[in-house]
C-alpha positions in Angstrom: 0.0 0.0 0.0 1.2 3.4 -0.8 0.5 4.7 2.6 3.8 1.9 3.8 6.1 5.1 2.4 4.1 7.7 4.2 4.5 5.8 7.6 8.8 5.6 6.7 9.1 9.1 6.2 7.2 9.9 9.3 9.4 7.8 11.3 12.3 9.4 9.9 10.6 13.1 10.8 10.5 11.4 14.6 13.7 9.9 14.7 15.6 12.9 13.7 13.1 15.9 15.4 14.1 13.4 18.8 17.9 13.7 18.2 18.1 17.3 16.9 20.0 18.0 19.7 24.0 18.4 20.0 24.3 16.7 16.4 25.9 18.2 13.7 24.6 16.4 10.0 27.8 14.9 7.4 28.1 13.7 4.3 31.5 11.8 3.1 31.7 10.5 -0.6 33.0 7.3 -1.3 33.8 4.8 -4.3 36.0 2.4 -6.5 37.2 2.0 -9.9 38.4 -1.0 -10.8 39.6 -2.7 -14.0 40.1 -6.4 -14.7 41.4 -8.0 -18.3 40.7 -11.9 -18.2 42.0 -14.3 -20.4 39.0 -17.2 -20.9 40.2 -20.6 -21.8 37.3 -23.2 -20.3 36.8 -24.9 -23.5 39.3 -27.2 -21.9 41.0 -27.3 -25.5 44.5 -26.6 -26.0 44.5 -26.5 -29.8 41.7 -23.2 -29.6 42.9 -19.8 -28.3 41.4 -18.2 -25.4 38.9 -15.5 -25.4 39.9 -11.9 -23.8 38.3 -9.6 -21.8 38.7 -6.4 -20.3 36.0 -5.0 -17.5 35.6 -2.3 -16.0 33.3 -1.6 -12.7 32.9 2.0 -11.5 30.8 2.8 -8.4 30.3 6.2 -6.8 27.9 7.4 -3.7 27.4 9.0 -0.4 27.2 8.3 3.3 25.1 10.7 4.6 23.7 11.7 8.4 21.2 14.0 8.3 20.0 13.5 12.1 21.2 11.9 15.0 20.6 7.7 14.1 19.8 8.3 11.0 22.0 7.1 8.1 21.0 6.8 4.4 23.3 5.8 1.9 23.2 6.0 -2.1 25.6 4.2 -4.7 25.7 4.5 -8.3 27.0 1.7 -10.7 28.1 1.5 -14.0 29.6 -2.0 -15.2 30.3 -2.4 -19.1 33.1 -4.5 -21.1 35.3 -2.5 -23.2 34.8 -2.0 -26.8 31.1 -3.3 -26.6 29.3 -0.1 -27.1 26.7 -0.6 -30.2 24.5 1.8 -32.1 21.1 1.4 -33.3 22.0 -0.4 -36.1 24.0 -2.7 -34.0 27.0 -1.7 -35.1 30.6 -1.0 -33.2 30.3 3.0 -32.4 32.3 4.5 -30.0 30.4 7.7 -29.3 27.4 5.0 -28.5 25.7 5.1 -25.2 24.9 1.4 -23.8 23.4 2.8 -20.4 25.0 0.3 -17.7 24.4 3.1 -15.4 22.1 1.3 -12.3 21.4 1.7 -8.7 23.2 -0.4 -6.9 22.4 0.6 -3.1 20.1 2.8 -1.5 18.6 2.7 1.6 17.9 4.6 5.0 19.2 3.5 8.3 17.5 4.3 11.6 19.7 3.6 14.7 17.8 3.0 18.2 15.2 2.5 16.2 12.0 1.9 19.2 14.5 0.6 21.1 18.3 1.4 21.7 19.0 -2.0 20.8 17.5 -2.1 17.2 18.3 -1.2 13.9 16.0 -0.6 11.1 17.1 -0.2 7.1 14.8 -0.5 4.4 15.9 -0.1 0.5 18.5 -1.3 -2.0 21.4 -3.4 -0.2 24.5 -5.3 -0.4 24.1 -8.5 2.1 27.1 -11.3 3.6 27.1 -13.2 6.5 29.8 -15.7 7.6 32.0 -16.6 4.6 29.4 -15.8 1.8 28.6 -19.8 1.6 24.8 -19.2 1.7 24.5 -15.4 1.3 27.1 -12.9 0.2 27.4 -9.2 -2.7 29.7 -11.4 -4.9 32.0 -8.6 -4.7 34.1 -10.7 -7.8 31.1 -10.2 -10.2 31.4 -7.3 -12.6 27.5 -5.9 -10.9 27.8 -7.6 -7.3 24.4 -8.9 -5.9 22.1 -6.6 -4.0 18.6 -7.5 -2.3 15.7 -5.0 -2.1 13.3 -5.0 0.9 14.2 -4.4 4.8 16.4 -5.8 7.8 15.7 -5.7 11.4 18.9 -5.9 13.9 18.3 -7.0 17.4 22.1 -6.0 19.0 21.5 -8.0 22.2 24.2 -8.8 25.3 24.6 -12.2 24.0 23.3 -12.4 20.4 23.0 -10.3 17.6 19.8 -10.9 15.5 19.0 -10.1 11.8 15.1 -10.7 10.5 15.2 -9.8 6.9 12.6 -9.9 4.0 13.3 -8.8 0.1 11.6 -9.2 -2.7 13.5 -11.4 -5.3 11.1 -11.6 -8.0 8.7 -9.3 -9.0 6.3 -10.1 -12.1 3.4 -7.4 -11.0 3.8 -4.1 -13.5 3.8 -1.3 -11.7 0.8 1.3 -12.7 1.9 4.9 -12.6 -1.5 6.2 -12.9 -4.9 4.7 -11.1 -7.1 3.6 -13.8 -9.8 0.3 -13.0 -8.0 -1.6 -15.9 -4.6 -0.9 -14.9 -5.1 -1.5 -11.1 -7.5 -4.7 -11.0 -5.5 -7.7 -9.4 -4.0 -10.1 -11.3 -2.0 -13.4 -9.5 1.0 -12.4 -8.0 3.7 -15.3 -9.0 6.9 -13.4 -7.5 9.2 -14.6 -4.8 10.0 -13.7 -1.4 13.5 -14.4 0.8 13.4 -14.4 3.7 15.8 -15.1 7.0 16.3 -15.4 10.6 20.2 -14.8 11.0 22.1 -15.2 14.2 25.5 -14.4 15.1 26.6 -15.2 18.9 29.0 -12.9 21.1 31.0 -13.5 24.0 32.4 -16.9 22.4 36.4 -15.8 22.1 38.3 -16.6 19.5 35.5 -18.9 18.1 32.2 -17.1 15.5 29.4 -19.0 15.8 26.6 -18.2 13.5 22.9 -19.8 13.4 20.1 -19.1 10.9 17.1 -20.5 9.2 15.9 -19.1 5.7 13.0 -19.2 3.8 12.8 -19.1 -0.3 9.3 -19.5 -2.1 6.8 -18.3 -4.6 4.3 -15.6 -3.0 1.4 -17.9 -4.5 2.4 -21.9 -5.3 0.0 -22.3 -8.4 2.4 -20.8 -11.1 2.8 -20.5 -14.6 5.9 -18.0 -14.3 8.2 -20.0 -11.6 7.8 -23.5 -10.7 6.2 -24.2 -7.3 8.5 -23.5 -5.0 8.8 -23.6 -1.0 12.3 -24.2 0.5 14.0 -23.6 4.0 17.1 -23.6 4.2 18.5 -24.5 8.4 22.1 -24.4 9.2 25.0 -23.3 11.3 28.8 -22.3 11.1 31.4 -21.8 13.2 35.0 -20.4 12.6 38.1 -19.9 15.3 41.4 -20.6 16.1 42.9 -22.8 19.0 46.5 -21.3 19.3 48.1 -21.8 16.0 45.5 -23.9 14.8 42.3 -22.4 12.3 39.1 -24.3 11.4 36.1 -23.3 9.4 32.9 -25.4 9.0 29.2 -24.8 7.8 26.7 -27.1 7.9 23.2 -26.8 6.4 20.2 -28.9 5.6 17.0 -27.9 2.9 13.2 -29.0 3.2 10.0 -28.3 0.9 8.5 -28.7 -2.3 9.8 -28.0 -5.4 7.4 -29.1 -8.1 5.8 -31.9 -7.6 9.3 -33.2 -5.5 9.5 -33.5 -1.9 13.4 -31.6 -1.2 15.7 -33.2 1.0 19.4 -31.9 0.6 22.4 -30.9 2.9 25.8 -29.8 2.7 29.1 -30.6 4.7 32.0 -28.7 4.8 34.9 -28.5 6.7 38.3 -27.2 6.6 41.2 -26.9 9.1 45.1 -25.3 9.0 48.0 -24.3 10.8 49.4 -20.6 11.2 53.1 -20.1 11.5 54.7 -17.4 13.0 57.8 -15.4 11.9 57.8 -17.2 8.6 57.9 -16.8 5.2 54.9 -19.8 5.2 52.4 -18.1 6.9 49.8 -20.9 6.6 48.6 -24.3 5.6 45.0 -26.0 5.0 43.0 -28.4 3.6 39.2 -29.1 3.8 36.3 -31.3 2.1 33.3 -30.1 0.8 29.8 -31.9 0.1 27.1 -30.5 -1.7 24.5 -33.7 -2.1 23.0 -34.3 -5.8 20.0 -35.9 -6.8 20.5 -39.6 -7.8 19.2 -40.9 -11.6 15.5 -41.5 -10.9 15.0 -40.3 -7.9 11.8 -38.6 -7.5 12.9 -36.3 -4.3 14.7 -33.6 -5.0 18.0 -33.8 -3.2 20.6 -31.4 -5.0 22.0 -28.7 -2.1 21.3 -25.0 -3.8 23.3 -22.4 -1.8 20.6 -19.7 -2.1 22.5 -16.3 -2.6 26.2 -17.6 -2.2 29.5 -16.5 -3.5 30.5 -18.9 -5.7 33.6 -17.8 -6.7 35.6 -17.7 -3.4 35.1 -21.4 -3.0 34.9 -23.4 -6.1 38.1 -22.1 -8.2 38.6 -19.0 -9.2 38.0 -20.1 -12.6 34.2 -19.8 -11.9 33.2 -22.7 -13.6 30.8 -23.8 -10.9 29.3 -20.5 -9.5 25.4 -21.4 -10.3 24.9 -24.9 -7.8 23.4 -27.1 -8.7 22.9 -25.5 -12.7 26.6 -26.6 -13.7 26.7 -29.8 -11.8 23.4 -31.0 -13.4 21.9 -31.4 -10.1 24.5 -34.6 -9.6 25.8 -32.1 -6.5 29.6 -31.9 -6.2 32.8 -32.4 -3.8 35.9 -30.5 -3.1 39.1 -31.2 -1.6 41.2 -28.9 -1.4 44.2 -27.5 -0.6 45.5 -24.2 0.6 49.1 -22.5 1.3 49.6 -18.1 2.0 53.2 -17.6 1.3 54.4 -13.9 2.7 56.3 -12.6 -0.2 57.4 -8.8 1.5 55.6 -6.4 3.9 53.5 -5.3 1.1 53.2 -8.7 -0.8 51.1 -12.2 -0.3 50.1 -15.5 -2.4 48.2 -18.2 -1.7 48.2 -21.3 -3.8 44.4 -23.2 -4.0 44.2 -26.8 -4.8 41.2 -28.4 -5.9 39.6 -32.1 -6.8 36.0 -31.5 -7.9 33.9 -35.0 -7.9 30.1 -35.5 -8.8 28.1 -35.8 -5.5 26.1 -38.4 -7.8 27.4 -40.6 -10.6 26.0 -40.1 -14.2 26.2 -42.6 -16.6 28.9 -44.3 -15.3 31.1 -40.9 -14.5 32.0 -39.1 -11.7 
């Protein structure tokens, strides 16, 4: 309802008529530029030569406090790959504009928002928790991922506690004016996310994190999506233990998907040594299990991270960043392997070892 914006901004006028005292408004720009040539070569064929790229990201926007609490931040994107301007004809032009200019954040942030312990943002926004296995901005990606809809932040003594809810799918047009034909309802086949996020304090060296997630169609009957419920329950934990590191997630998923009944986990697990006053400044090595659905099974049992970053986790040559597309729902494993070498003050490498496996054989391979 169009009265849900009237309510915001009258909140705002509260929060910052309450904290007009001893407050003085700023604003600080901020941004990045960054450019990245890549050198393609996953044909896996040696006698073809690769394809090249070069992209560029640029991203510019303000940090702004108008009032005590209040916070509201705006960022502009543009991504583009050189030399791919066209004209109308579809020709090469360089004095062609493509428009890759987007929003890419914008929202408002109320601090001590009812409560001195809760924060309230609604809007465009960049979202990661943990190590980005279930949820993370894909900050590799060209774009980066952003959600649009609202967070809630409990800050408690013990616990900090997110509630979220965006809107992931939208397939309603949007009538500027009020007219009886352009306003009657029609079935509203979109999809929600939403999430229940925890992350505990007061644990030491050791980040434990607990949340339960909800994915699904705002109405199941669908000719747009297929049906589609799915909750996605899991935990992770990361610390150290003197010069020993470990890192572990575990998650499981439930629903309906289609006419299929989902059942599907993941395992991971990864642990290392730090050194001190050397030029090998750690080791690791960890497993990975992302289940697949078996040929003929009925359930559906492939693991789908729901909004993951892909590309910190299953080489860097991105060939599996959309689980379970590029695994044909067979799932996958990983063990790896992991050393960070300290080159100078200023300098570090890391060299990544993976085996990839089919969770599920097909035809024979794996």
């Amino acid at each position: 309802m169009r009265v849900v914006s009237i309510i915001i901004v009258f909140i705002l006028c509260l929060a910052g008529a309450a904290g007009a005292q001893d407050f003085t408004p700023s604003v600080r720009f901020l941004g990045d530029l960054r450019v990245r040539s890549e050198m393609d070569s996953r044909d896996f064929n040696l006698s073809t030569a690769p394809n090249t790229f070069t992209l560029l990201r640029t991203r510019f926007g303000l940090e702004a406090f108008p009032a005590q609490n209040i916070r509201v931040f705006v960022m502009a994107r543009d991504s583009r790959v050189f030399g791919t301007e066209t004209d109308a004809s579809g020709s090469f032009n360089t004095i062609s504009d493509g428009k890759n200019l987007d929003l890419h954040q914008g929202y408002v942030e109320v601090g001590k928002f009812l409560s001195d312990d809760i924060m309230f943002r609604v809007g465009r926004q960049e979202l990661g928790y943990a190590n980005e296995r279930m949820i993370g901005p894909v900050g590799w990606s060209n774009i980066g991922r952003v959600f649009d809809g609202g967070l809630l932040r409990f800050d408690l003594e013990a616990v900090s506690v997110d509630l979220f809810g965006w809107n992931v799918a939208e397939v309603q047009a949007y009538p500027a004016a009020a007219t009886p034909a352009s306003t009657a309802s029609v079935t509203d086949n979109g999809q929600n996310f939403f999430g229940l996020y925890t992350q505990w304090k007061n644990t030491g060296t050791h980040k434990i994190d607990i949340y339960v997630l909800y994915q699904g169609n705002r109405v199941q009957t669908s000719s747009v999506f297929i049906n589609f419920k799915r909750v996605t329950a899991g935990g992770y934990a990361k610390g150290t233990l003197d010069a020993f590191l470990y890192e572990t997630e575990v998650a499981y998923q439930a629903g309906e998907r289609g006419a299929a009944d989902i059942g599907a986990y993941t395992l991971t697990g990864l642990a290392g040594y730090a050194f001190s006053n050397s030029p090998l400044t750690q080791v690791a090595a960890g497993y990975e299990y992302l289940s697949g659905t078996p040929t003929g099974e009925t359930d559906y049992k492939s693991f789908d991270p729901p909004f993951a970053t892909g590309h910190k986790f299953h080489g860097f040559m991105d060939y599996f960043t959309n689980i379970p597309l590029h695994t044909g729902n067979l799932g996958l494993t990983d063990l790896l392997g992991r050393v960070n070498l300290k080159l100078s003050d200023r300098m570090t490498a890391a060299a990544w070892y993976h085996q990839f496996r089919l969770a599920e054989s097909s035809a024979g391979e794996d």
